[in-house]
NUNUVO-599898 format. One record per residue (C-alpha): z negated, y negated, x negated; residue in three letters. Coordinates in steps of 0.2 Angstrom, whole numbers, padded with zeros to 4 digits. Each point is the difference from the previous one (the first is absolute). Layout:
<sites>
+-------+-------+-------+------+
:     Z :     Y :     X : type :
+-------+-------+-------+------+
:     Z :     Y :     X :  Ala :
...
+-------+-------+-------+------+
</sites>
This chain:
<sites>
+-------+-------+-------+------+
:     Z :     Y :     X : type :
+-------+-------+-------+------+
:  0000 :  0000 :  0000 :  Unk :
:  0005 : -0017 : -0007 :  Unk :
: -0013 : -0013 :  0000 :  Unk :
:  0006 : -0018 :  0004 :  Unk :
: -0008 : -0019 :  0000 :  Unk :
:  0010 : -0013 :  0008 :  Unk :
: -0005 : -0017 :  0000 :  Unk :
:  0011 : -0017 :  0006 :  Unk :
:  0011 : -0002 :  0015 :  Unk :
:  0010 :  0015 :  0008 :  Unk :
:  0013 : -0007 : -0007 :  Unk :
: -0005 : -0001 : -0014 :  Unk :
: -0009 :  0018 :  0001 :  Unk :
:  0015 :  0007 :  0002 :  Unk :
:  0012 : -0007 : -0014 :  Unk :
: -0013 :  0003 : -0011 :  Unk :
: -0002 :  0019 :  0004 :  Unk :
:  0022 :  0002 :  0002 :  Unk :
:  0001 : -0008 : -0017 :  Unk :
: -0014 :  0013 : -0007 :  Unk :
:  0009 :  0014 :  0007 :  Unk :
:  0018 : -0003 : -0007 :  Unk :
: -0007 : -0005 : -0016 :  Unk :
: -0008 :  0017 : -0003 :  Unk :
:  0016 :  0007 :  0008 :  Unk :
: -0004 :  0004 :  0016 :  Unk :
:  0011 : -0001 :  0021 :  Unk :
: -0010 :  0000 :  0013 :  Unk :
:  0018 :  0004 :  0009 :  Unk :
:  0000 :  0018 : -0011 :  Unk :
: -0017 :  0005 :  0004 :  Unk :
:  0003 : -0001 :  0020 :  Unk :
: -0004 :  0018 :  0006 :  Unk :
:  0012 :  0002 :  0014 :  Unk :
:  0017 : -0003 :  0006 :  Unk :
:  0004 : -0020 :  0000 :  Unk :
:  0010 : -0001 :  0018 :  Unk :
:  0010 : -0016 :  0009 :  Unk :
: -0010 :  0003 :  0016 :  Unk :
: -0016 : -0001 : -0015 :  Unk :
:  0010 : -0021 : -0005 :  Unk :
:  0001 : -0002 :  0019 :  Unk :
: -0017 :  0001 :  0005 :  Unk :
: -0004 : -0009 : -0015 :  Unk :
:  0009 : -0015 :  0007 :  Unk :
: -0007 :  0002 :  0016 :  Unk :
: -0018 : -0001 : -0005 :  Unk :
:  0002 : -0013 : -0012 :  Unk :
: -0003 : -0013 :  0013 :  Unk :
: -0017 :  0008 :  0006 :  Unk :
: -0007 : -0001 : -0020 :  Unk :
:  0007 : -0017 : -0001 :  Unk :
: -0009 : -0007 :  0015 :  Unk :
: -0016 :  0011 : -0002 :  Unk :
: -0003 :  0003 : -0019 :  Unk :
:  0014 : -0012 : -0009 :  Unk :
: -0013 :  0004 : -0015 :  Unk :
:  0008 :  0018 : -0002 :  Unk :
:  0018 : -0007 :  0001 :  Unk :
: -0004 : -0011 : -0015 :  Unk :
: -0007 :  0013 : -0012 :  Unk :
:  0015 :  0014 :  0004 :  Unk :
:  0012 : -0013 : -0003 :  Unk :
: -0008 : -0004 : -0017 :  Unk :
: -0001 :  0020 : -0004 :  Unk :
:  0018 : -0001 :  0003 :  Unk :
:  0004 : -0017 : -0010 :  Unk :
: -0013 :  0010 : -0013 :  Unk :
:  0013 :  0015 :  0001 :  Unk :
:  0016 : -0010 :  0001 :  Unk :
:  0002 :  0010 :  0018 :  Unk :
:  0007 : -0003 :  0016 :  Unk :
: -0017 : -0004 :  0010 :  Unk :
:  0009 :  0010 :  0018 :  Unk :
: -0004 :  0017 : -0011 :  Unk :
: -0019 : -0003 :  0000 :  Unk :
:  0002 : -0006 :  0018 :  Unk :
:  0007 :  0015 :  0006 :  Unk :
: -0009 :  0010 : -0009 :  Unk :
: -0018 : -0008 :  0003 :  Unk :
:  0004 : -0005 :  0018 :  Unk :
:  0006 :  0016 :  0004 :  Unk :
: -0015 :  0009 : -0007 :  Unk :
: -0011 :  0011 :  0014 :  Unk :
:  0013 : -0003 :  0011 :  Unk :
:  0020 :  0006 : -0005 :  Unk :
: -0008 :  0006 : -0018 :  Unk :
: -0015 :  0014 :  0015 :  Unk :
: -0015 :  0006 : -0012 :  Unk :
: -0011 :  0009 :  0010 :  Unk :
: -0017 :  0001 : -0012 :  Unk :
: -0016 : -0006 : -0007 :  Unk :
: -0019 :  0003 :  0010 :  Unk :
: -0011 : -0015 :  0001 :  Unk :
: -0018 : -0002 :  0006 :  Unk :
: -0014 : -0013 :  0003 :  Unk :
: -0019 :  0007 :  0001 :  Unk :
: -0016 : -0011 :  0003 :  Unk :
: -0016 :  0008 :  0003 :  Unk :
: -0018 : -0008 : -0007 :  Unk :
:  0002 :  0002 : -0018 :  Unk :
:  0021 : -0003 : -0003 :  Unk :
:  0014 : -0006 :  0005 :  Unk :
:  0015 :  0007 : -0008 :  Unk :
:  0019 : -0001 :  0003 :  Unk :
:  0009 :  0014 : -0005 :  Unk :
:  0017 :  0003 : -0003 :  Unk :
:  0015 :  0013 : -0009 :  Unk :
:  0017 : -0007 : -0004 :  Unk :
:  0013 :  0016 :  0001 :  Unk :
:  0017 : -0001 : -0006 :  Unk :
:  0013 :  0005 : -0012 :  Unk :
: -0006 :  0008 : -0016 :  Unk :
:  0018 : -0005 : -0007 :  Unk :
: -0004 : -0019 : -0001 :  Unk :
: -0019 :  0003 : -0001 :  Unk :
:  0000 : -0010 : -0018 :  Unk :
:  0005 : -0016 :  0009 :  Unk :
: -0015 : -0002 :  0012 :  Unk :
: -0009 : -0016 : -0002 :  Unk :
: -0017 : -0008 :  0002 :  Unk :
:  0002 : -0020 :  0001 :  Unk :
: -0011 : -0012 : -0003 :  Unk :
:  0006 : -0015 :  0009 :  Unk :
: -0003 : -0020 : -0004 :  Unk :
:  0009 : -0013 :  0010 :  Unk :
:  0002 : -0019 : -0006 :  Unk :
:  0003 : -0002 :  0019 :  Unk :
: -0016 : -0003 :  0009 :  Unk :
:  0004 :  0008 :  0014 :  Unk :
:  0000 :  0018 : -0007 :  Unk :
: -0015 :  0009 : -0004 :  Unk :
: -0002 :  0010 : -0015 :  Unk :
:  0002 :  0017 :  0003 :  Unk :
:  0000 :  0020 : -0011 :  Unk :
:  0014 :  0012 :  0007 :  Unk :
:  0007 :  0017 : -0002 :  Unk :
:  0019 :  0002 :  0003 :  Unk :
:  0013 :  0011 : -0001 :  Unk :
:  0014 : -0013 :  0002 :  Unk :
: -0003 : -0016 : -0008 :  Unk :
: -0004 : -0016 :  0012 :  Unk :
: -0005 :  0010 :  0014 :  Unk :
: -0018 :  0007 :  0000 :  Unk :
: -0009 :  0018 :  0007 :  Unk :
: -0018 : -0005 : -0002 :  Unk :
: -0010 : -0014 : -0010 :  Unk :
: -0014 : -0012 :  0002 :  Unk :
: -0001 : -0019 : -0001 :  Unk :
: -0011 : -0012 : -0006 :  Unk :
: -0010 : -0002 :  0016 :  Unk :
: -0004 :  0019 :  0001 :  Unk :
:  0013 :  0005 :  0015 :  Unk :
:  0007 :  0016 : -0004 :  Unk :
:  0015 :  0009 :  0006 :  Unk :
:  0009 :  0016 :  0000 :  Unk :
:  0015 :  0005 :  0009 :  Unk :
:  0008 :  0017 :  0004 :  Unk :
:  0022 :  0001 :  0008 :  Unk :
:  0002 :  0008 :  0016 :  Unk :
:  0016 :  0006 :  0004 :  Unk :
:  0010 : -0014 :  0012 :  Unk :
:  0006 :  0005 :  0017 :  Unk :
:  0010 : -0018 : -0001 :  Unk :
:  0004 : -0013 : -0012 :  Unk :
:  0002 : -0019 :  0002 :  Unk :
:  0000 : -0013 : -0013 :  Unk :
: -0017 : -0005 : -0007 :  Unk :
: -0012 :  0002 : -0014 :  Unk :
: -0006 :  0019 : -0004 :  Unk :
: -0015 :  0006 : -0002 :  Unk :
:  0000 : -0003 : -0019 :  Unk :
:  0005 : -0018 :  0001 :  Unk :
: -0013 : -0003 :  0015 :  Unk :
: -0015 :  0008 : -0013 :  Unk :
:  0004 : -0012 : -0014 :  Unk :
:  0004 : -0015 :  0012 :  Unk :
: -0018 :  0005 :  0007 :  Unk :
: -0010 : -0002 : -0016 :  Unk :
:  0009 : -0014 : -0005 :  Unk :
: -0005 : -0009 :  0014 :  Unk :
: -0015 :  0006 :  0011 :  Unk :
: -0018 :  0002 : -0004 :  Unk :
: -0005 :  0009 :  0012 :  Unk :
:  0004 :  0013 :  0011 :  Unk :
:  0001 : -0009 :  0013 :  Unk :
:  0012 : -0013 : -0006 :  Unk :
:  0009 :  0015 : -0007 :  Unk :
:  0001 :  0007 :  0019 :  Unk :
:  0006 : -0016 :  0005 :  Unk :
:  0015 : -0002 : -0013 :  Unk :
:  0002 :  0020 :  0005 :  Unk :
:  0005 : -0004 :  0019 :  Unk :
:  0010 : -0016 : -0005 :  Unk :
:  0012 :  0006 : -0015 :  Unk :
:  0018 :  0008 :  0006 :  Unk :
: -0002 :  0018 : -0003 :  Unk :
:  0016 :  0011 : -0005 :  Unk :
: -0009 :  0019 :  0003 :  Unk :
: -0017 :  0008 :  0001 :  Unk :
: -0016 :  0004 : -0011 :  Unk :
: -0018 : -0001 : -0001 :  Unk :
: -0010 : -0010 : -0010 :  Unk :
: -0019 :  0002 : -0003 :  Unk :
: -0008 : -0016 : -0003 :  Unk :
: -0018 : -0007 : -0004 :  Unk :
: -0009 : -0015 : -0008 :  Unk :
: -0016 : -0004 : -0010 :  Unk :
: -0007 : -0007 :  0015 :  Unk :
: -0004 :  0016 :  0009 :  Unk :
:  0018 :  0001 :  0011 :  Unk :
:  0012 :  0015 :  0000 :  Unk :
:  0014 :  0008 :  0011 :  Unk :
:  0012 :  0010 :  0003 :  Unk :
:  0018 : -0005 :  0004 :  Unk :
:  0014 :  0009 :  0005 :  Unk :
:  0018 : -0010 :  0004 :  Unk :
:  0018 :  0004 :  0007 :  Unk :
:  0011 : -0016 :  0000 :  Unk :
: -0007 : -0006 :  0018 :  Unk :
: -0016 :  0006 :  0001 :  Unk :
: -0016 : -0001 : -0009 :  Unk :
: -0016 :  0011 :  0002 :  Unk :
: -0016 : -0001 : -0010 :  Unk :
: -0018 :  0007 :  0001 :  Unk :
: -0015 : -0009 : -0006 :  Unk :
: -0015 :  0006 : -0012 :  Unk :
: -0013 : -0012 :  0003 :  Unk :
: -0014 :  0012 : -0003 :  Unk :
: -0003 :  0017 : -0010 :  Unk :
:  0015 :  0011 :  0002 :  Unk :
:  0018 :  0003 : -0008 :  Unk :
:  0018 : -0001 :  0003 :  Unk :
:  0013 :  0010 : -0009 :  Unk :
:  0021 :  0001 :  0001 :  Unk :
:  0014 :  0008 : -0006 :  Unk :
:  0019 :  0001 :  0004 :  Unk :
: -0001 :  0001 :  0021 :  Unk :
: -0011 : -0009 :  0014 :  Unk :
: -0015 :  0004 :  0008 :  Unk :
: -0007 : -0015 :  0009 :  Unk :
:  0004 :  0004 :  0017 :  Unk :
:  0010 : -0014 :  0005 :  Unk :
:  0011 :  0005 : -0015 :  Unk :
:  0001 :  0022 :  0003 :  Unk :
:  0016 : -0004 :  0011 :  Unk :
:  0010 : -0008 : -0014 :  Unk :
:  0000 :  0016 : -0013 :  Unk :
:  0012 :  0005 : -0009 :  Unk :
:  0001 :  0019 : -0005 :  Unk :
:  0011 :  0004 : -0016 :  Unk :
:  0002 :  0015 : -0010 :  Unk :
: -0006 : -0007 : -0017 :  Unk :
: -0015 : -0010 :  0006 :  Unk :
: -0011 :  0003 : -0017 :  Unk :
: -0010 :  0011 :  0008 :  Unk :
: -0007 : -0016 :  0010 :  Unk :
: -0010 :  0008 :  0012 :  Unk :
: -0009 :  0012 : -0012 :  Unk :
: -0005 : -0014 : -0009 :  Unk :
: -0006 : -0011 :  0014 :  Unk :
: -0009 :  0016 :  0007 :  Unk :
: -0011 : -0001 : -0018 :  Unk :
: -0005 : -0014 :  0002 :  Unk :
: -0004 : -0001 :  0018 :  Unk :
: -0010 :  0016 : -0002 :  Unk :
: -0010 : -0005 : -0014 :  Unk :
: -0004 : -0017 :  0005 :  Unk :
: -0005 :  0007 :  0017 :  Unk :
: -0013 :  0008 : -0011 :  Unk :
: -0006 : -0008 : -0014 :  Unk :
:  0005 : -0020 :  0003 :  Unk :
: -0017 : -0003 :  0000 :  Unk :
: -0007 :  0007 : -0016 :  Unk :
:  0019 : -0004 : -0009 :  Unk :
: -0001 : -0011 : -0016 :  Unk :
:  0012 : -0002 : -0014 :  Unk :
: -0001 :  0016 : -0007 :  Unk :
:  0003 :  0008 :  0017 :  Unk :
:  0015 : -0010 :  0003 :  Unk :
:  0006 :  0005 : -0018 :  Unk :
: -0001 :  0017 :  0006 :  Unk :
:  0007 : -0002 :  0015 :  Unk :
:  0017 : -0009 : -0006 :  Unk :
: -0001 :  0014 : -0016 :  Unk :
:  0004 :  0016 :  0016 :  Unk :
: -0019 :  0007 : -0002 :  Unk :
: -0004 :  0000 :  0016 :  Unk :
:  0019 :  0004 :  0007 :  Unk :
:  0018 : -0002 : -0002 :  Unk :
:  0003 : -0020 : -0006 :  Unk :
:  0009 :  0002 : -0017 :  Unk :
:  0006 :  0017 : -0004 :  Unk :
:  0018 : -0003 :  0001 :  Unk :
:  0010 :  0010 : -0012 :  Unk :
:  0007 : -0012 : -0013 :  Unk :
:  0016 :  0016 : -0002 :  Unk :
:  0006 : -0009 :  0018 :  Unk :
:  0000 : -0016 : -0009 :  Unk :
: -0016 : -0007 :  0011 :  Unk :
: -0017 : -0005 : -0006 :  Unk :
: -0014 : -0011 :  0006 :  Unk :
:  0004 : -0015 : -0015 :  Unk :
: -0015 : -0010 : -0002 :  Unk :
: -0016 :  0000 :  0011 :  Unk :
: -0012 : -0017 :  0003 :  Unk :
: -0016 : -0002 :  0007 :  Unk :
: -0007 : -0020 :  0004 :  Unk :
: -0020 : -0001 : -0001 :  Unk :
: -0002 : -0013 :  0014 :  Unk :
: -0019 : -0001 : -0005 :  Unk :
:  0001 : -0003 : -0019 :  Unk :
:  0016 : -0007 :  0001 :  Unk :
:  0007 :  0013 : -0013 :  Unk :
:  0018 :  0007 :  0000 :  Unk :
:  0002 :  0018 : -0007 :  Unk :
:  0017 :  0008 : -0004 :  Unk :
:  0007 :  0017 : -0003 :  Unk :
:  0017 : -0002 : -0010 :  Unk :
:  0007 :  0017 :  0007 :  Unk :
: -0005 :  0015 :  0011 :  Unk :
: -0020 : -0001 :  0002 :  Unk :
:  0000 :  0017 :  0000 :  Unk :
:  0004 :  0002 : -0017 :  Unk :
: -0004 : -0019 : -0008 :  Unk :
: -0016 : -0008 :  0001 :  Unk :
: -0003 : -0019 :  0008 :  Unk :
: -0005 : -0016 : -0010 :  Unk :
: -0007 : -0016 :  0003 :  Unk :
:  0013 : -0014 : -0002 :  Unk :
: -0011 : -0016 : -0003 :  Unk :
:  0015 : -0012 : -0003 :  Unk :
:  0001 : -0003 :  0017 :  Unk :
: -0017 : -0011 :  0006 :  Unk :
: -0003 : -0002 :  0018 :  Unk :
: -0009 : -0015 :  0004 :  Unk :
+-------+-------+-------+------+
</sites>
């Protein structure tokens, strides 16, 4: 997993970081994992409105990766705009517990072993006042998959497979957009129901403040369930608040989706109560049930695994399959 500090404008955060790449020889255009199509540049152009009226921020700092890169900036738009919704990755588990002595929010990021040295965690500093510092883990640049900001609100997505599309932001765009500009969850919630949505996905959320929910989205809808007191909330690749169970999707290659939900539903059912951080490491490692165990032969693996201490305000990482790499405290980060 790289490690990356950026500091300045988005603008100026991207140049910076295109320059870097081509000066140690490196395309983001030849590390794209799939297929680059014209329906891919089409919706690219169709959402690029929705970014430039909601988050003109992100626009800014693509276009200097591609300045950076001497690149066309409609490639990164259609593929970072298209992402959860043409580009359908159906992975990852994330969960939120809260009980008298923690508050943790777990989560595992799976994707492709084949590009698993180009994960990130960034460190973000903005010269525009208006964007919070933040730490994120990504597999694809700009957008993020879960991270903290400054203020302590925390945020972890999963993709669910969309039964339509419809220009708008997707789910990885909406998570950085959130810690960018929210401090709370309810602000969060707020920007949520507001921002032009292109598909589906869940996001767990909570804040140092106490706050956390669960959120599961299609384009035109928007359900979420509270934690106010002791309890937990958990998701994977499919819905489960009720209001949402109509609008699944079944597919044939789903990541075993279900299975993992069912761990941790069953565990947390259980044991939310006593859990702590070395129960949630467990618990995303596969002890108590099937979370991680993909067979890396199918080209599938559970990449990096993060856990945010809403209590201490400490962020630990596994770079890599918990089951098999241990976790760390990353202290460059500081929450206030």
């Amino acid at each position: 997993m790289y490690h990356a500090r950026f500091n300045g404008t988005h603008y100026e955060i991207g140049k910076k970081w295109g320059l870097l790449l081509k000066k140690n020889g490196k395309q983001l255009v030849d590390t794209i994992p799939f297929e680059m199509t014209k329906e891919m540049y089409e919706f690219g152009q169709q959402c690029y409105p929705v970014y430039k009226e909601f988050f003109p921020e992100i626009i800014e700092e693509i276009n200097g990766i591609a300045d950076g890169q001497e690149i066309d900036p409609e490639t990164l738009y259609a593929v970072l705009f298209s992402m959860y919704s043409l580009v359908r990755v159906t992975n990852c588990s994330s969960f939120i517990i809260k009980n008298e002595h923690s508050f943790l929010l777990g989560r595992n990021s799976d994707f492709l072993t084949a590009i698993e040295k180009l994960y990130m965690n960034c460190l973000y500093t903005f010269k525009e006042s208006d964007s919070y510092a933040f730490s994120g883990n990504t597999t694809a640049f700009v957008e993020m998959e879960d991270g903290v900001n400054q203020f302590g609100l925390a945020v972890a997505l999963t993709s669910v497979f969309p039964d339509q599309l419809k220009p708008g932001m997707n789910v990885g765009m909406i998570l950085r957009v959130l810690l960018e500009k929210c401090q709370t969850v309810t602000e969060a919630l707020e920007w949520l129901k507001r921002l032009p949505r292109c598909s589906a996905g869940t996001l767990v959320m909570a804040d140092s403040s106490g706050d956390a929910c669960l959120v599961e989205f299609t384009n035109d809808k928007v359900a979420y369930s509270a934690l106010d007191k002791e309890g937990f909330l958990c998701a994977t690749n499919s819905f489960h608040l009720p209001e949402m169970v109509s609008r699944k999707i079944t597919i044939e290659d789903d990541w075993f989706a279900e299975e993992r939900y069912q761990t941790l539903e069953d565990y947390l059912t259980d044991h939310f109560r006593e859990v702590g951080l070395s129960e949630s490491k467990q618990l995303l490692a596969g002890e108590f049930g099937f979370l991680c165990q993909y067979d890396r032969k199918t080209g599938k693996d559970t990449v990096w695994s993060a856990i945010y201490d809403l209590n201490s305000k400490q962020v630990y990482r596994c770079e890599g399959n918990p089951a098999r790499k241990t976790y760390q405290e990353d202290a460059r980060f500081r929450i206030q």
